[in-house]
FIKOLZA-1660 file (N, C-alpha, C; in steps of 0.1 Angstrom, whole numbers, plus 5000, padded with zeros to 4 digits):
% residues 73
   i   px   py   pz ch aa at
   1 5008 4988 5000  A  X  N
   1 5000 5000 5000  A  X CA
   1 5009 5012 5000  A  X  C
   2 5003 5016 4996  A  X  N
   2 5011 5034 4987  A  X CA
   2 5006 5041 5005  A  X  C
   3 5020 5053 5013  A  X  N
   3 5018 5058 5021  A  X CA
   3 5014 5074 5024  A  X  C
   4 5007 5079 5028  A  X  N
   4 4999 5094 5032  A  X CA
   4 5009 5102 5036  A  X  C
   5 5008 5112 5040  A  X  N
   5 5018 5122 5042  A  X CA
   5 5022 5122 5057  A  X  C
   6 5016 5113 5068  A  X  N
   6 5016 5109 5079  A  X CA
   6 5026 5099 5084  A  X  C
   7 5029 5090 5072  A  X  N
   7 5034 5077 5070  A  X CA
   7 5024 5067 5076  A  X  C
   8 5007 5064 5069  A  X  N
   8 5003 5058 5074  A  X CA
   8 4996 5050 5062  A  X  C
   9 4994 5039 5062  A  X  N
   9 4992 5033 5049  A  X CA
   9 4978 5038 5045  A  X  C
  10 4977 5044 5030  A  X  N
  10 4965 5047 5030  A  X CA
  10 4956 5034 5022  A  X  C
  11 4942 5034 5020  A  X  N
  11 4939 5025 5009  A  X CA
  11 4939 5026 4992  A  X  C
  12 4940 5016 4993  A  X  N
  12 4933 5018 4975  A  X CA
  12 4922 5025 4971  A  X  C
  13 4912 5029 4976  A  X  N
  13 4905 5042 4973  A  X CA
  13 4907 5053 4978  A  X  C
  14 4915 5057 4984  A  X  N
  14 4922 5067 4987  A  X CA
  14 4934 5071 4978  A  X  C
  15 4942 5063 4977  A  X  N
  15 4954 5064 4966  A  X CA
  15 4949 5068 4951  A  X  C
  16 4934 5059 4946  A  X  N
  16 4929 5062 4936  A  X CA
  16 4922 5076 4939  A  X  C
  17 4916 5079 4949  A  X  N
  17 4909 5097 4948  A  X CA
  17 4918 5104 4944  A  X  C
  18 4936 5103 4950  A  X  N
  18 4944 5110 4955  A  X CA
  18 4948 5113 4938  A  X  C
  19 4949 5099 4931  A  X  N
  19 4956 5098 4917  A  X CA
  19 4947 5106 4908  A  X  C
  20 4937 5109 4910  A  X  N
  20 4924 5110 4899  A  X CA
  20 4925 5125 4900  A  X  C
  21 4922 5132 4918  A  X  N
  21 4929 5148 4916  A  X CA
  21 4939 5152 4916  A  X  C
  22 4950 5143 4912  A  X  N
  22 4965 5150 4905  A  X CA
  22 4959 5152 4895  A  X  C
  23 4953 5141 4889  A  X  N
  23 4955 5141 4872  A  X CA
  23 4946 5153 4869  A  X  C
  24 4938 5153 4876  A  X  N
  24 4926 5163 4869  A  X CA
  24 4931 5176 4870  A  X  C
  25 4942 5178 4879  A  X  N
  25 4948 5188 4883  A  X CA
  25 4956 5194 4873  A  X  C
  26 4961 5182 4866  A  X  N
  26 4972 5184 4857  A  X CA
  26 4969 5179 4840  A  X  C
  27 4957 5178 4835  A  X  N
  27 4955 5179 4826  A  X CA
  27 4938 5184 4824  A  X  C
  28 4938 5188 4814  A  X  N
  28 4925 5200 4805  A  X CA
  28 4915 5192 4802  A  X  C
  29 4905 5197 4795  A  X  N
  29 4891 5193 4790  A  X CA
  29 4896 5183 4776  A  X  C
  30 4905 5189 4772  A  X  N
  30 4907 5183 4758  A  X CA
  30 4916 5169 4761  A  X  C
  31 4922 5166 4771  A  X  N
  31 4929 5155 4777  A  X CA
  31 4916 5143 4781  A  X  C
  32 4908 5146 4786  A  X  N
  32 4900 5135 4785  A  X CA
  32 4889 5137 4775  A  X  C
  33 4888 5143 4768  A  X  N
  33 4880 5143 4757  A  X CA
  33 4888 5130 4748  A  X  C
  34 4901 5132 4745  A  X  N
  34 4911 5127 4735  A  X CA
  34 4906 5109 4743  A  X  C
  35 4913 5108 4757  A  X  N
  35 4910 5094 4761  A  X CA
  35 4900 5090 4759  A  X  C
  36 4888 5091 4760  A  X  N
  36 4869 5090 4760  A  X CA
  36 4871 5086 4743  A  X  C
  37 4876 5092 4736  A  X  N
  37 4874 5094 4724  A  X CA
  37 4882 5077 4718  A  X  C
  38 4893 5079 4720  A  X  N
  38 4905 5064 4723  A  X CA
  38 4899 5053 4731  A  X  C
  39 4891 5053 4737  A  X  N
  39 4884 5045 4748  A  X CA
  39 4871 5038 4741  A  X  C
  40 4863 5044 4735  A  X  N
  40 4854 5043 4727  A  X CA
  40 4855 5036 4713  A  X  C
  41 4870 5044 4709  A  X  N
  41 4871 5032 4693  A  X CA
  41 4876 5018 4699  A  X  C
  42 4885 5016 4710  A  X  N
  42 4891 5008 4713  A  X CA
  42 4878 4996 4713  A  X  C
  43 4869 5001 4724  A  X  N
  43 4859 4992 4723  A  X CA
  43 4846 4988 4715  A  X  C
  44 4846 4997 4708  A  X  N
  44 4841 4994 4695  A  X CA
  44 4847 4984 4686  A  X  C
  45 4861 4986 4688  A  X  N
  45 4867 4972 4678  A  X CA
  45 4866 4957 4683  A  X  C
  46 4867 4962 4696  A  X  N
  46 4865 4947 4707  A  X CA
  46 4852 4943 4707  A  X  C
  47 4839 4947 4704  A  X  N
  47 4828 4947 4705  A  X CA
  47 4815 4946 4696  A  X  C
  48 4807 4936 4692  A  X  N
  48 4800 4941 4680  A  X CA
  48 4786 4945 4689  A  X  C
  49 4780 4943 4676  A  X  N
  49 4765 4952 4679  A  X CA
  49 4754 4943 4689  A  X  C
  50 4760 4930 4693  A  X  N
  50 4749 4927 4706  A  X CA
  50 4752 4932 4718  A  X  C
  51 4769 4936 4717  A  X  N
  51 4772 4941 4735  A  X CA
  51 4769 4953 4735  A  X  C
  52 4767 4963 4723  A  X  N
  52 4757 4976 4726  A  X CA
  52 4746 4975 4728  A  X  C
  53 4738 4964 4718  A  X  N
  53 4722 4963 4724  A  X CA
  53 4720 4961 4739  A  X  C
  54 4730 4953 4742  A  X  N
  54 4729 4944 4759  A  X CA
  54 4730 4958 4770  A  X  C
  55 4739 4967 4767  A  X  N
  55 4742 4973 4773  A  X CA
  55 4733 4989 4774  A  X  C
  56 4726 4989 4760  A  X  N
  56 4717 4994 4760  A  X CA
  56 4702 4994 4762  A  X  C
  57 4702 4980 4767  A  X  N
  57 4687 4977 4773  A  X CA
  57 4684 4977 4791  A  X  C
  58 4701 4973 4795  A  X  N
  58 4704 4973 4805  A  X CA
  58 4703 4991 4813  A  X  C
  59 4708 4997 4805  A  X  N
  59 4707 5011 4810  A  X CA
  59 4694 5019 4803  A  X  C
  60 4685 5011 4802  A  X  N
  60 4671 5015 4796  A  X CA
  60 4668 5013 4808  A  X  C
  61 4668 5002 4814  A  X  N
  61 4661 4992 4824  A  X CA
  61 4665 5000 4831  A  X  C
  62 4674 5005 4840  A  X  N
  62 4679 5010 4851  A  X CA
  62 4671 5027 4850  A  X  C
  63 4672 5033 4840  A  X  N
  63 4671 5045 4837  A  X CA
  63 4655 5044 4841  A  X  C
  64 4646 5031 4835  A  X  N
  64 4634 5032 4839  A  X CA
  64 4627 5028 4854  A  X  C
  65 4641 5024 4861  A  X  N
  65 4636 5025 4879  A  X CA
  65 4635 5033 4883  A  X  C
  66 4649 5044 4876  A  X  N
  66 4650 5054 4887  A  X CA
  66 4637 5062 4881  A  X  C
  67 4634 5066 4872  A  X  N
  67 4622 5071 4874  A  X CA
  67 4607 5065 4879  A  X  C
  68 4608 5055 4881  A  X  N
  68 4596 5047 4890  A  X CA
  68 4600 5052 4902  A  X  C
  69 4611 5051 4906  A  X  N
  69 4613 5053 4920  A  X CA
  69 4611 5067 4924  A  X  C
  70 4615 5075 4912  A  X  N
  70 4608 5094 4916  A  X CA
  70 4597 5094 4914  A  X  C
  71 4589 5089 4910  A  X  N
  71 4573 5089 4906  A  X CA
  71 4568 5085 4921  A  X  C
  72 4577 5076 4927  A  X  N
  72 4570 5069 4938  A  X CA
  72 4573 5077 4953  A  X  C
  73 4580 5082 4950  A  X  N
  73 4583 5091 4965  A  X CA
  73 4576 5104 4966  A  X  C
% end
């Protein structure tokens, strides 16, 4: 485990928060636009058209709880 400024072992979600606001610290809008963009073709080539349907029925499904669930409260 990666150590805090204390010398106390911190966790892996802590190390990752810690890692995530350097970065964002230190790169622009156009730096994650570029990866998202890279991220996207990548998996598009690894992927055909059923693991978009799959994945797009799945986040149909979810998308139509949460609004059951605001309708219901």
């Amino acid at each position: 485990m990666a150590e805090n400024n204390n010398n106390k072992k911190m966790s892996v979600e802590e190390a990752g928060r810690k890692g995530g606001e350097t970065t964002s610290k230190n790169h622009d809008q156009e730096f994650y636009e570029e990866i998202g963009k890279k991220g996207g073709e990548t998996t598009s080539k690894n992927h055909d058209k059923e693991f978009y349907e799959e994945i797009g029925k799945k986040g149909g499904e979810e998308r139509g709880r949460q609004q059951q669930n605001n309708n219901n409260s």
